[in-house]
C-alpha positions as CSV (number, residue, x, y, z in Angstrom):
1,X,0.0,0.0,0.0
2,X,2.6,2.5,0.3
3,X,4.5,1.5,-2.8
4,X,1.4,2.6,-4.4
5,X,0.6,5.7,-2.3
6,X,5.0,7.1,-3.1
7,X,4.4,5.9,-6.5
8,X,0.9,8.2,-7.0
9,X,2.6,11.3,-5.0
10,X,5.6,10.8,-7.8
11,X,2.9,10.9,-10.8
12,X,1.2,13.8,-9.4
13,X,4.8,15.9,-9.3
14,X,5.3,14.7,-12.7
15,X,2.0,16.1,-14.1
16,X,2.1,19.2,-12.2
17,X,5.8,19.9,-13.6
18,X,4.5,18.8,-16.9
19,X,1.4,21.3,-16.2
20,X,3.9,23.8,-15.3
21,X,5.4,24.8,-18.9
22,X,7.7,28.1,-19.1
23,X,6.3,30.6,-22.1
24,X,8.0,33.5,-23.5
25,X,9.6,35.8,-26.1
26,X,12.7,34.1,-27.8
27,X,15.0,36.0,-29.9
28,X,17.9,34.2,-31.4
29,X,20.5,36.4,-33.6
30,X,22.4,33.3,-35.0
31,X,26.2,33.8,-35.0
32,X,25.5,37.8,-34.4
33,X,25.5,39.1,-30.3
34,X,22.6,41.3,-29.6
35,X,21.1,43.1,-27.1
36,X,17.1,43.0,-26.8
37,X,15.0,45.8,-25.2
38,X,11.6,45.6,-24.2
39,X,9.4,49.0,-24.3
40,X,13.2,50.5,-23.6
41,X,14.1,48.3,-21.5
42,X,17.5,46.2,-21.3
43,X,16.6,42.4,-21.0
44,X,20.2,40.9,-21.5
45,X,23.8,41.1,-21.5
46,X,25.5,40.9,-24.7
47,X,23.8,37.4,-26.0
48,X,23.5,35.2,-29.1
49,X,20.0,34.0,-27.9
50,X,18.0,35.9,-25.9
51,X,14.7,34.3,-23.6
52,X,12.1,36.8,-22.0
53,X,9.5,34.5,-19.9
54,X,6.7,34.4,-17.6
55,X,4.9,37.8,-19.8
56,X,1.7,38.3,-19.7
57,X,-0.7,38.5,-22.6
58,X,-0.2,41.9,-24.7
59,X,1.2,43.9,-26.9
60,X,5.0,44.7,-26.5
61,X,7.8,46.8,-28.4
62,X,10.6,44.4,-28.9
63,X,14.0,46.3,-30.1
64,X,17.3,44.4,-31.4
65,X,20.6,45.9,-31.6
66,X,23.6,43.9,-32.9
67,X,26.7,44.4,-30.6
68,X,29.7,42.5,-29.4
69,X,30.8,40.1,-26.5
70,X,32.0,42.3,-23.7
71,X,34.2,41.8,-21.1
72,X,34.2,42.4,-17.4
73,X,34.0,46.0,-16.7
74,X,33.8,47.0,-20.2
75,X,30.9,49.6,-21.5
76,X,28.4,47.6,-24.1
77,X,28.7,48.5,-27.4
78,X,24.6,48.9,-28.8
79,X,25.3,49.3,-33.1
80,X,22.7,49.1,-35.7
81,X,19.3,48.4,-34.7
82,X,18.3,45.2,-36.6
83,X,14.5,44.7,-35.5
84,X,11.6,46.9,-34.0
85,X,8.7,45.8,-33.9
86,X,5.8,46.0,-31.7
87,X,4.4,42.7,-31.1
88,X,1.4,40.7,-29.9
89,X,1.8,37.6,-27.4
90,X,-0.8,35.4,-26.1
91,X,0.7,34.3,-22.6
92,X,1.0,31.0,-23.3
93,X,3.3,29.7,-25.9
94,X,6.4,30.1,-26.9
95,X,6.8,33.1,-30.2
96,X,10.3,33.0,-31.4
97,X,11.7,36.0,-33.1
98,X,15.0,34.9,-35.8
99,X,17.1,38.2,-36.3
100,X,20.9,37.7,-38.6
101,X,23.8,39.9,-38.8
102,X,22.9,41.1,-42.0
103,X,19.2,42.9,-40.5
104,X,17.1,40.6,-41.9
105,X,14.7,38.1,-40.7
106,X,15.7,34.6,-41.3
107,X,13.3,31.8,-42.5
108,X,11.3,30.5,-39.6
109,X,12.5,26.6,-38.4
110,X,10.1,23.9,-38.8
111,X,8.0,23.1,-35.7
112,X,8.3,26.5,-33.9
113,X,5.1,28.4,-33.3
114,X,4.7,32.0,-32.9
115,X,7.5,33.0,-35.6
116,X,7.3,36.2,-37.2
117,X,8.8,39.6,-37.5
118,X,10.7,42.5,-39.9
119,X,13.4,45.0,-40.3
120,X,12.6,47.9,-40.2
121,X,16.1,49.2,-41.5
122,X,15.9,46.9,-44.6
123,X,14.4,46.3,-48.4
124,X,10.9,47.1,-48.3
125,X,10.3,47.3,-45.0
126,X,11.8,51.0,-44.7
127,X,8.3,52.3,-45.4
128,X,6.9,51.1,-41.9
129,X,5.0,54.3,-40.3
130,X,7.3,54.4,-37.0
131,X,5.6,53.6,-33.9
132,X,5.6,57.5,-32.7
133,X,4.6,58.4,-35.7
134,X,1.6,56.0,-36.0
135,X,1.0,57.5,-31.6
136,X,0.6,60.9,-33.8
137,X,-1.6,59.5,-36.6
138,X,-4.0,57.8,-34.8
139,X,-4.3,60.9,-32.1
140,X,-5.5,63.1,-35.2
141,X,-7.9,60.3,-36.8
142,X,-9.5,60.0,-33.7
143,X,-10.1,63.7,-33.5
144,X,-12.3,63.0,-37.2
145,X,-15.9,63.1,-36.0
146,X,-17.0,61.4,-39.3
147,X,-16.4,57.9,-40.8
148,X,-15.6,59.1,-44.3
149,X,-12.9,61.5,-42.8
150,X,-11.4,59.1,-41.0
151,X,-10.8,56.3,-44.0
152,X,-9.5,59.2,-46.3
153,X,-6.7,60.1,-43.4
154,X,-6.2,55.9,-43.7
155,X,-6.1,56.0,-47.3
156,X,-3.6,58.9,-47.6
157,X,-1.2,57.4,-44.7
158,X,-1.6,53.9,-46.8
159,X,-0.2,55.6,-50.0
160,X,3.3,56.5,-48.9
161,X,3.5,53.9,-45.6
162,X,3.3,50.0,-44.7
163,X,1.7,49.4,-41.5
164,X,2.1,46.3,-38.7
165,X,-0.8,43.7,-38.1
166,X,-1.1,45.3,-34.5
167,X,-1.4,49.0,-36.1
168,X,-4.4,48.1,-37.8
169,X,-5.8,46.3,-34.7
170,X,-5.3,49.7,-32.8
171,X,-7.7,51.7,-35.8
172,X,-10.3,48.7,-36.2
173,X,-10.6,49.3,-32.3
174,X,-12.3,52.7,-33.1
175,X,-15.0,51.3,-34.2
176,X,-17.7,49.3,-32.8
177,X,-19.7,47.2,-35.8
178,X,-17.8,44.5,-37.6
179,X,-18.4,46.2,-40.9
180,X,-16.3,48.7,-40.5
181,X,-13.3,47.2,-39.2
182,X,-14.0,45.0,-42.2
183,X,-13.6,48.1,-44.4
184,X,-10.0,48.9,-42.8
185,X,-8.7,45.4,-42.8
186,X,-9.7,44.5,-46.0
187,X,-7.9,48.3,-46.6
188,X,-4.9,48.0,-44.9
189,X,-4.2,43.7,-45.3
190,X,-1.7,44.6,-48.7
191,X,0.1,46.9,-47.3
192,X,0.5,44.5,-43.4
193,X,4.1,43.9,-43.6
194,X,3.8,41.0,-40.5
195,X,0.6,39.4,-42.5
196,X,1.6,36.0,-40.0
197,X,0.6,38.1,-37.3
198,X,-3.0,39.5,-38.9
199,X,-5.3,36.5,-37.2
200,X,-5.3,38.6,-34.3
201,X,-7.1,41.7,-36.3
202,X,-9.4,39.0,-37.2
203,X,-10.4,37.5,-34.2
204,X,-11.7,41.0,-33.2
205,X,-14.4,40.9,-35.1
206,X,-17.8,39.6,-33.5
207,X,-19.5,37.3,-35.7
208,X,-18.0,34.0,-37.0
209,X,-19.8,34.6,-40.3
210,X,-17.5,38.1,-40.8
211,X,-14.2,36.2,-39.3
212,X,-15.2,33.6,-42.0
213,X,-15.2,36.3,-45.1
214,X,-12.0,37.9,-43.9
215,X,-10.5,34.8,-43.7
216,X,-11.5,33.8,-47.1
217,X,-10.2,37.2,-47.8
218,X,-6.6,37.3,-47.1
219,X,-6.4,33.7,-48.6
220,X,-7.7,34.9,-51.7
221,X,-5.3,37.5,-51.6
222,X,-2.2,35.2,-51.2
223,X,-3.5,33.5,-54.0
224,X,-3.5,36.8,-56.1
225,X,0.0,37.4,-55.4
């Protein structure tokens, strides 16, 4: 009887440490020493791969700077910013962020969720409305009493800037019926530069029958491309 009653207390510790899984932000800079900052914030010493865990669910402005080992009492050297992003994570798993040397994201590995990410110092992705910026922008297209108004001020800022998937979330917010965050997504979607990251604009929207069409929507837009 007590062989059985140590070996259920030993099950029980293994399913609570099973239960017990560690989540995060992982940013791995290959070969390259970075240093990652968190809404300004220093989260490591000079580091190849960098782990941020127990977050909670939100939004957060993850920076990347390539630098160099350092060593004991020396000052650390931040160079060229290779990543800013702002960010959504959902508490739970584990959303790995790939940065190289060269300021570019690097093809996600097989079997990691949460991947995503750009540079904005690189190619395309130099067109990115910059988060003060974007502070600015949606200050004034909140002051727009008028629907119309406010998807012309969208329109202009769409014709000479790319926007992120949590961007968009932030303007959808200002409204309240599903059709007219449909109008901005549908809007906004070519011109998402993290379009991994745009299921979380969607599952804003109220009605499954609406989440369905913008589904249907984006994948008939990859399609297009």
């Amino acid at each position: 009887m007590r062989k059985i009653v140590i070996s259920f207390c030993i099950l029980l510790a293994a399913l609570s440490l099973k239960a017990q899984t560690v989540s995060g932000i992982r940013i791995d800079g290959g070969d390259t020493p970075i240093l990652v900052y968190f809404g300004g914030n220093q989260m490591c010493l000079p580091t190849t791969t960098c782990f941020v865990a127990n977050l909670k669910s939100g939004y957060y402005t993850v920076e990347v700077y390539a630098t160099r080992s350092a060593r004991p009492g020396e000052r650390v050297w931040k160079g060229r910013r290779l990543y800013n992003e702002r960010i959504y994570f959902d508490g739970n798993s584990v959303k790995e962020i790939y940065v190289d040397g060269r300021g570019e994201i690097r093809p996600g590995r097989p079997g990691r969720p949460g991947q995503e990410g750009y540079c904005p110092d690189n190619g395309q992705y130099d067109r990115v409305m910059s988060e003060q910026l974007f502070r600015k922008f949606l200050s004034e297209v909140k002051k727009e009493p008028f629907k119309d108004d406010r998807m012309e001020m969208i329109k202009t800022a769409l014709a000479g800037s790319d926007f992120t998937s949590g961007q968009c979330l932030e303007l959808t917010r200002l409204y309240t019926f599903d059709d007219d965050r449909m109008e901005i997504m549908k809007m906004m979607y070519p011109r998402i530069v993290d379009k991994g990251a745009f299921f979380t604009v969607i599952a804003t929207l109220t009605f499954s029958s609406n989440k369905d069409e913008m589904n249907k929507f984006v994948q008939s837009y990859g399609r297009r491309r």
